[in-house]
C-alpha positions, 0 to 999 in steps of 0.5 A, a space after each residue: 650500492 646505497 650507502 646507508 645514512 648516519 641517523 645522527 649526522 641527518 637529524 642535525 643536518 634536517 635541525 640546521 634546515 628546520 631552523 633556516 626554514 622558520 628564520 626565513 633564511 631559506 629561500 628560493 627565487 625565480 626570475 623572470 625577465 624583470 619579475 622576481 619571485 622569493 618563496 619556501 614552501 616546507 611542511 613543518 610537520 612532516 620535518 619535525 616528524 622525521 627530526 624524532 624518527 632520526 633521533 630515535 635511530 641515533 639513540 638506539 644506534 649510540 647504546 640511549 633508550 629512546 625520548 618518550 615522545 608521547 605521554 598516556 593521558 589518564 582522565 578520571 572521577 575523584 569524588 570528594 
């Protein structure tokens, strides 16, 4: 059986992982015989997408109202 996943616990665990992302500090590396190649490919959108998904669960979870995470826009005429 599948364990569910603290909410709370993964979203500081994708924040630790977002932020050695964009340091440069997470790296993978290939070698070829001689060659040697360094890269990360990570979809930052996506990342942070789910950070605000996992935070809402922990906030729900621990008795918090959610962060508002979008505002409404409000555009109108104000004649003078």
């Amino acid at each position: 059986m599948i364990e569910p996943v603290d909410p709370c616990v993964e979203a500081a665990r994708l924040r630790e992982l977002r932020t050695l992302i964009i340091t440069g500090r997470s790296e993978s590396q290939i070698r070829f015989d001689v060659e040697e190649v360094r890269y990360h490919r990570a979809d930052l959108g996506a990342l942070d997408r789910e950070i605000a998904r996992l935070e809402t669960a922990c906030d729900i979870k621990e008795g918090r109202a959610p962060a508002r995470r979008r505002y409404a826009k409000r555009a109108g005429f104000r004649a003078y």
